[in-house]
C-alpha positions as CSV (number, residue, x, y, z in Angstrom):
1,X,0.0,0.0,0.0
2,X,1.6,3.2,-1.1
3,X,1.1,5.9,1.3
4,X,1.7,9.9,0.1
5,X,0.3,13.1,2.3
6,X,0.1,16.9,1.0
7,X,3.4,18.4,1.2
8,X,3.3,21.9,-0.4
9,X,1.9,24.2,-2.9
10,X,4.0,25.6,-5.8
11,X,3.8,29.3,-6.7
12,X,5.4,30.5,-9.7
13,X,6.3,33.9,-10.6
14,X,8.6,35.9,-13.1
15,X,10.7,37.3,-10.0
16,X,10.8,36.1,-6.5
17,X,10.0,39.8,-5.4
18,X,6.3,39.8,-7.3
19,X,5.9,36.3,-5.9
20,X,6.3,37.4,-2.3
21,X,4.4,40.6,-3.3
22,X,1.9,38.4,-4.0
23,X,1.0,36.4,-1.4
24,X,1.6,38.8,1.3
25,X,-1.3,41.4,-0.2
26,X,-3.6,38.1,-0.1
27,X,-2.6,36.7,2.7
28,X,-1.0,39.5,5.0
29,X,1.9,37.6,5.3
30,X,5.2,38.0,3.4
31,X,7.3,34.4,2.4
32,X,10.4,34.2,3.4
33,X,13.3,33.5,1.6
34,X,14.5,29.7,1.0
35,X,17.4,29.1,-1.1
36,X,18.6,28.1,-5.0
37,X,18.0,25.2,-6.4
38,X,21.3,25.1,-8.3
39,X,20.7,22.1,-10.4
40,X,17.1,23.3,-11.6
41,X,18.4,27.4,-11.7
42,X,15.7,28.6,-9.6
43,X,15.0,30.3,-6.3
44,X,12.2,30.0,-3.8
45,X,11.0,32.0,-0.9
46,X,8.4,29.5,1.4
47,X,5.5,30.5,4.0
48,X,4.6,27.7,6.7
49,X,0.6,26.6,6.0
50,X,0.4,23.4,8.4
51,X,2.1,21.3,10.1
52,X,4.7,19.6,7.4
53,X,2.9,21.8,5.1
54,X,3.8,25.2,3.4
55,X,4.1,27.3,0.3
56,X,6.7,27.7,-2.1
57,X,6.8,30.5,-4.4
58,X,9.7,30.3,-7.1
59,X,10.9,31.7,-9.9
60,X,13.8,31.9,-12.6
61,X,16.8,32.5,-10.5
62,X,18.3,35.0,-12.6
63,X,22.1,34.6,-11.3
64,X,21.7,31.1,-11.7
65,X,22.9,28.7,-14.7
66,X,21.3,27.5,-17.2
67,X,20.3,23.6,-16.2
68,X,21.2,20.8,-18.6
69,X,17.8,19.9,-18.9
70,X,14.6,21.8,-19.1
71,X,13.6,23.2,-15.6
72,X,11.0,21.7,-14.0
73,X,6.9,23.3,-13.6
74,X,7.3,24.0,-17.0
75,X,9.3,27.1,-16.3
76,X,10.9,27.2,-19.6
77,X,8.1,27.6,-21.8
78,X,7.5,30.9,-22.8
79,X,3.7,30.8,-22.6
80,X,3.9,30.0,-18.8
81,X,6.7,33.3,-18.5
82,X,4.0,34.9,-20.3
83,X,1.2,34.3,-17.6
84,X,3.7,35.2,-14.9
85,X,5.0,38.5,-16.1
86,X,1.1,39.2,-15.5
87,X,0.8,37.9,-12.1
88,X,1.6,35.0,-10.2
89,X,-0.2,32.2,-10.1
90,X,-0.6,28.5,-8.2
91,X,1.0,26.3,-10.8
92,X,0.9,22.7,-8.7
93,X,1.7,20.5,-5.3
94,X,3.9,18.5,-4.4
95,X,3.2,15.2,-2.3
96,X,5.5,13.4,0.1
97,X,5.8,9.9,0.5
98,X,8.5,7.5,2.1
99,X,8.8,5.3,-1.1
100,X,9.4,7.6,-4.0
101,X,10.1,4.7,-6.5
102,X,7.3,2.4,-5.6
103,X,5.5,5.4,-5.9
104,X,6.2,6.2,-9.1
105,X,5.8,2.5,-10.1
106,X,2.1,2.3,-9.2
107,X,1.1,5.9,-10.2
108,X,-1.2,5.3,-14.0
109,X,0.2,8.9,-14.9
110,X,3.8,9.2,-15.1
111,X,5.7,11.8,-12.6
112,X,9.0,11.3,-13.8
113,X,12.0,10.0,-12.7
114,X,13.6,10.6,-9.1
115,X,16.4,13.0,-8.9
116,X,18.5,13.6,-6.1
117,X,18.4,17.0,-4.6
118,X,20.0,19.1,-1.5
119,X,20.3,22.7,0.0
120,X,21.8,23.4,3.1
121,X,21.4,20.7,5.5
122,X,18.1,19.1,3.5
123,X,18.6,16.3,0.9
124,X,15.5,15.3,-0.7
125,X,14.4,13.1,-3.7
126,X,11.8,14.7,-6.1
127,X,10.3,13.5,-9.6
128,X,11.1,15.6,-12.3
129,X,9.8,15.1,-16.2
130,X,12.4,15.5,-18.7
131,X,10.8,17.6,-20.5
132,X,9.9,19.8,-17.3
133,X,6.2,19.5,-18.2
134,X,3.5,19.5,-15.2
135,X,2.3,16.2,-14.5
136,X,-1.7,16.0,-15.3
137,X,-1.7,19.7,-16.2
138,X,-0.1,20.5,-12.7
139,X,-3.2,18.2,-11.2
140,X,-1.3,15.1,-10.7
141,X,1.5,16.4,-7.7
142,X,5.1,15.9,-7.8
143,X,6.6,13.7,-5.8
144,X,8.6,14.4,-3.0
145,X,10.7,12.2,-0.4
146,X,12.6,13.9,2.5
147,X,15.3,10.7,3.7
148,X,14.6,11.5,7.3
149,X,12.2,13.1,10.2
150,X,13.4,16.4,9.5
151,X,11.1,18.8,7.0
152,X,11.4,22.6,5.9
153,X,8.5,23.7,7.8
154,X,10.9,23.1,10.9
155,X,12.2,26.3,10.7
156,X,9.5,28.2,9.6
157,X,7.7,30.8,11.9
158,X,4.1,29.9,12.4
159,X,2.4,32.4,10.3
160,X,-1.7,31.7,11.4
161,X,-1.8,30.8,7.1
162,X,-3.1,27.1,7.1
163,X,-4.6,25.4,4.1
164,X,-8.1,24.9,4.4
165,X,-9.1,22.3,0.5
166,X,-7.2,21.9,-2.0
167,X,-9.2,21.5,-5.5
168,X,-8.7,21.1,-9.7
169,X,-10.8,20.7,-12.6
170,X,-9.5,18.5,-16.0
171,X,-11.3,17.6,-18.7
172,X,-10.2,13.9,-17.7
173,X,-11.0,13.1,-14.0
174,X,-11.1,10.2,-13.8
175,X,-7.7,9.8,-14.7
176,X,-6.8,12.0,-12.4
177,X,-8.7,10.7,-9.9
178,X,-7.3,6.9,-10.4
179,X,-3.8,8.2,-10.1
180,X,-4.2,9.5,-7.2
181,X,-6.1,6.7,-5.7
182,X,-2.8,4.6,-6.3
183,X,-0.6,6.7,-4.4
184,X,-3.0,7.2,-1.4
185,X,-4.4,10.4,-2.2
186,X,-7.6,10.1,-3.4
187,X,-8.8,12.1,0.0
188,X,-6.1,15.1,-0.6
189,X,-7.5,16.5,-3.5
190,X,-11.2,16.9,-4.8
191,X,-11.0,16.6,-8.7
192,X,-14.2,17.4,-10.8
193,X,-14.7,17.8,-15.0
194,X,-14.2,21.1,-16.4
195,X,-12.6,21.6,-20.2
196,X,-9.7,23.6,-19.0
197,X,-7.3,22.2,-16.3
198,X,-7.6,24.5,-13.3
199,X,-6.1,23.8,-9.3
200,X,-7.5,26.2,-6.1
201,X,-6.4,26.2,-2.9
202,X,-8.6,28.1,-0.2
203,X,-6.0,29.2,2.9
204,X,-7.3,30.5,6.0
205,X,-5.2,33.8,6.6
206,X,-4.4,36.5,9.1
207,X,-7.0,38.6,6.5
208,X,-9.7,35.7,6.0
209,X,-10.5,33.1,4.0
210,X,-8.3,33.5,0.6
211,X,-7.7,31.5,-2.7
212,X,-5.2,31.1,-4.8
């Protein structure tokens, strides 16, 4: 029985600075900066929203190097830098789970394969498609193993931000809705039909009830 849990949401933005811009005038409450992600030439900035749970908002980093392959959340592609030099917008999640290969083994939608990544004191394994494309439209999440009992949201200040439901539309939900059953998740996201693929995430805030 595979076993996965909600880890974060995934932000993306043309600059870090209009990301944090824009989640603290929803939420009141301003990220704070993370790190790079050398291998993927990107920078985040994260905001705690549970317990093992928070918010990443990232971006292009633009002192970093070009990666050898595309960069993941489909960061490359200039219609997404299109949407985001309008405004920031909730792209994906990401979902933990202990077994990230036998995860990926019984998911019916294909996440990717497992790379090995670190920053600071944190070492993680997290699927990545080759061509950095978003799994199920950004539906499906990516998969995420931290090797140990440590997580990120460790050093996070509590910011009174929590995720309330997280929720997609796709023209194909059943699909979607089978691949998550498989990795444990059918419970973590609520999945109906629509034509165009959209994901919400509601967050009780400092301000009120918000989505994203």
């Amino acid at each position: 029985m595979i076993s996965a849990a909600f880890d974060h949401l995934i932000v993306a933005a043309a600059t870090l600075e209009q990301g944090e811009e824009f989640i603290e005038s929803r939420t009141g409450v301003r990220p704070q900066r993370g790190g790079k992600h050398v291998a993927m030439g990107t920078h985040n900035s994260v905001l705690k929203i549970g317990a093992r749970a928070y918010l990443e908002v990232i971006a292009i980093d633009p002192e970093g190097a070009v990666p050898a392959q595309a960069r993941w959340f489909e960061l490359d592609r200039p219609e997404m830098q299109a949407q985001l030099r309008a405004t920031p917008r909730l792209i994906h999640w990401a979902a933990s789970t202990a077994g990230i290969d036998a995860a990926r083994r019984v998911c019916t939608i294909d996440p990717g394969p497992a790379h090995a990544m670190s920053r600071g004191e944190f070492n993680w394994q997290i699927t990545i498609p080759e061509d950095g494309h978003l799994p199920g439209g950004g539906v499906l999440p990516t998969l995420i193993a931290w090797p140990d009992a440590r997580h990120p949201t460790d050093t996070m200040p509590d910011t009174r931000v929590r995720l309330a439901t997280l929720a997609a539309a796709h023209p194909d939900p059943g699909r979607i809705r089978g691949a998550l059953a498989a990795l444990g998740l059918g419970e973590a996201l609520q999945v109906t039909f629509a034509a165009k693929i959209r994901l919400a995430a509601m967050l009780h805030t400092p301000r009120g009830v918000m989505t994203l």
